[in-house]
N, C-alpha and C positions, 0 to 999 in steps of 0.2 A: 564235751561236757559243758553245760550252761554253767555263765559264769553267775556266783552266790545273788542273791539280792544285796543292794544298799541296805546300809544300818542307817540311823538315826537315833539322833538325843533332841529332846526339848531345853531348852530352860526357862522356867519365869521369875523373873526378876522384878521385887516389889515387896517394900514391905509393908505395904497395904492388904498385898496375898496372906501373907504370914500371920499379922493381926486379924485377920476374918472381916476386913472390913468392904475389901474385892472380892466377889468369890470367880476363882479364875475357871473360863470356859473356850480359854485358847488351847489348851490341852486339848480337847475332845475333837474340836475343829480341827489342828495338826494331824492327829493320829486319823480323824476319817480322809481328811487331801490325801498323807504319804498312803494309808491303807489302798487308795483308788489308783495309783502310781506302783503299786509292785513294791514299796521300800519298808523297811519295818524297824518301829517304831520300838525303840528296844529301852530309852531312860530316860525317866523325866525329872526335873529337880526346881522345886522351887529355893529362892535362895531374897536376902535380903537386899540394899541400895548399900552395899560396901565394896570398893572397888577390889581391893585385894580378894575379897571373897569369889567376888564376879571372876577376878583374872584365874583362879583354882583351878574355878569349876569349868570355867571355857576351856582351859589347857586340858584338865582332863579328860572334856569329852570330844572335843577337836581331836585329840590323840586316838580313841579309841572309836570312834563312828566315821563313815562316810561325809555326815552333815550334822549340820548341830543349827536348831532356827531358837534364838533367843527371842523373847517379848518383852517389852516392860522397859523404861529407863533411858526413852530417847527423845524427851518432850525438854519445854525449856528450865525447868525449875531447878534446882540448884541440886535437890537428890534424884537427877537425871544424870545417873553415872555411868550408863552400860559403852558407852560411845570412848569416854574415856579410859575402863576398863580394856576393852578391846585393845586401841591402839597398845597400852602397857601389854596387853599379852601377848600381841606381836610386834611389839619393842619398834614400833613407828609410832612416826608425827601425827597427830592431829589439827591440819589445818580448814578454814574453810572449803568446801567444795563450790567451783565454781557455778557450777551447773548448778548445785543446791542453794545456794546464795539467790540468785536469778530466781529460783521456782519462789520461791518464799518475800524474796523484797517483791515481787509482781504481786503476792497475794496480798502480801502486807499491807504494800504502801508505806504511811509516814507513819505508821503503828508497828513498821520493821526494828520493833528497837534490839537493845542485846540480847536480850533473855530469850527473844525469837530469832539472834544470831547464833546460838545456842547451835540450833537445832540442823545449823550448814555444817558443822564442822563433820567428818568424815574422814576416817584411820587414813593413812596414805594408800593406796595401791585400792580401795574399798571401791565400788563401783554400787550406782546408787538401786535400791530398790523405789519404784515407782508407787507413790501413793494419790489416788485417784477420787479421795475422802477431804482430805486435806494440804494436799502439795506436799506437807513434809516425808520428805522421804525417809525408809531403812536404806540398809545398805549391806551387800558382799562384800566379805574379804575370806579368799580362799573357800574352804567347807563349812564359813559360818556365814547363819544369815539373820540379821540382825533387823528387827521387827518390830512394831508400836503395838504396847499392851491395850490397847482400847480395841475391844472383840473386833465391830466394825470395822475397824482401819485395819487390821491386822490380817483377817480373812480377805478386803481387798487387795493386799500388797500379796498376798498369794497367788495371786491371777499372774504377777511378774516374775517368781520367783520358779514357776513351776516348767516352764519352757528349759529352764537351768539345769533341770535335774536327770540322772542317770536313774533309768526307772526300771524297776524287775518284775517278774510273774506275779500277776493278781493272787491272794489268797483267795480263796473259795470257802463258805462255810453253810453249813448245810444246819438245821435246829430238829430237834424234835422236843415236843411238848407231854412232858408226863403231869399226869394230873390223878391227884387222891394221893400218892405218897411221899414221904418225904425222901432226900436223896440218898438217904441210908438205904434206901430200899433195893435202890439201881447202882450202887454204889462197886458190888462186886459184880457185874454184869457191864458198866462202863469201862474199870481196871481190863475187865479183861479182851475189852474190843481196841482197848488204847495198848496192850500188847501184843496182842494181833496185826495191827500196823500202827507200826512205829516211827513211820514220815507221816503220819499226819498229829495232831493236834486234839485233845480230846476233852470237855468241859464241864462244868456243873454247873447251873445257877438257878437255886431254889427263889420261889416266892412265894409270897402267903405267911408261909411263918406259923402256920397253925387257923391260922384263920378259916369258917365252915365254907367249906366251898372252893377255896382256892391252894388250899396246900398243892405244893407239885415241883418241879423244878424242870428248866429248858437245858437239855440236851447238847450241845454243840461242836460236831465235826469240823475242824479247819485243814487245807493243805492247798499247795498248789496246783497236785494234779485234782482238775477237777472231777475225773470219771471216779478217782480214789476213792475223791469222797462221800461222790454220790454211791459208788459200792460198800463203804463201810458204814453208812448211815442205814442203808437198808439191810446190814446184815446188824444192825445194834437193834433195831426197830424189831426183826422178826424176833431176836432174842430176849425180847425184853415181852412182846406178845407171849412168848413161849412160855414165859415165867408168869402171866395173868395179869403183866403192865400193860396199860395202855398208852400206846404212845401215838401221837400225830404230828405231822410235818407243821412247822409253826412260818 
């Protein structure tokens, strides 16, 4: 028997996210990388610059996921907490990292002052993630992986992060596209292909909204075996013909 896929939690850390003043699109990014690796993407939580808050929410998802990749709160400014959150959450030091010291005084120069010393320090036992944007690095420790909220940098430090990871079976998802009615229409003809098979995944997502021409809603089979789902899409599609919907593969 194959063993499950990896789970996953996100967190973003920022109360820049929270006030509406960031709008965060490291989520979207995380979930298409782990979605492309087999691992699934199962909690996301954004959360404010409070370190007690930060230690919670790590504990609790460190506990219950495989990995857990935080964003946000590892720059030099003084509500740059997630660095020191961590070590509290696993009850280590926070000293500078050598290696990260070196990346950042070479960038620096005589502009290496503290506030960009800031950004060496790294939990005990934390090994560094590679940033290719700007020298400062994230960093690992254990099944967390600690990340820079600027889209940018953050999607680059994923290039290093992903070598690391225990990866499972690709999801597969298959669309079809109804058009002219709304999802009430197909509603009791999707229930009954999603209890039909019951390992796969079965979806709704309207658009239009009433508008002349585009009312309709996209269909969407997911599972891992892929022949599944290429079989239960074509068995939803005939069914859905059979009822005088039209439906095409999107």
């Amino acid at each position: 028997m194959n063993a499950p896929s990896p789970t996953a939690a996100v967190l973003i850390i920022g109360d820049e996210v929270l006030s509406g003043r960031t709008q965060d699109t490291n989520t979207n990014t995380i979930a298409r990388f782990l979605a492309a690796l087999g691992i699934d993407l199962r909690e996301v939580r954004v959360i404010g610059d409070d370190v007690e808050v930060i230690v919670a929410a790590l504990n609790a998802l460190r506990a219950a996921h495989d990995y857990v990749f935080t964003t946000g709160g590892i720059g030099p400014t003084h509500d740059d907490m997630t660095a020191d959150a961590v070590a509290r959450a696993y009850g280590v030091a926070l000293p500078e990292h050598p290696a990260a010291f070196a990346l950042l005084q070479k960038r620096y120069g005589d502009d290496f002052n503290a506030a960009r010393r800031r950004m060496a320090r790294i939990p005990e036992g934390g090994v560094l993630i590679a940033n290719p944007v700007t020298d400062a690095p994230g960093f690992q420790i254990d099944n967390v992986f600690v990340m820079a909220g600027v889209p940018k940098i953050m999607t680059a430090m994923l290039e290093d992060v992903a070598p690391r990871l225990r990866t499972g079976a690709v999801v597969h998802s298959h669309t079809l596209r109804v058009t002219g009615v709304g999802e009430g229409s197909v509603a009791d003809i999707l229930s009954a292909a999603a209890a039909a098979a019951p390992s796969l995944s079965f979806g709704s997502y309207p658009f239009g909204h009433g508008s002349v021409g585009e009312l309709g809603t996209n269909l969407v089979v997911r599972g891992r075996d892929a022949a599944a789902v290429e079989a239960a899409t074509d068995r939803l599609q005939a069914e859905l013909e059979a009822a005088g919907i039209k439906a095409t593969p999107a």
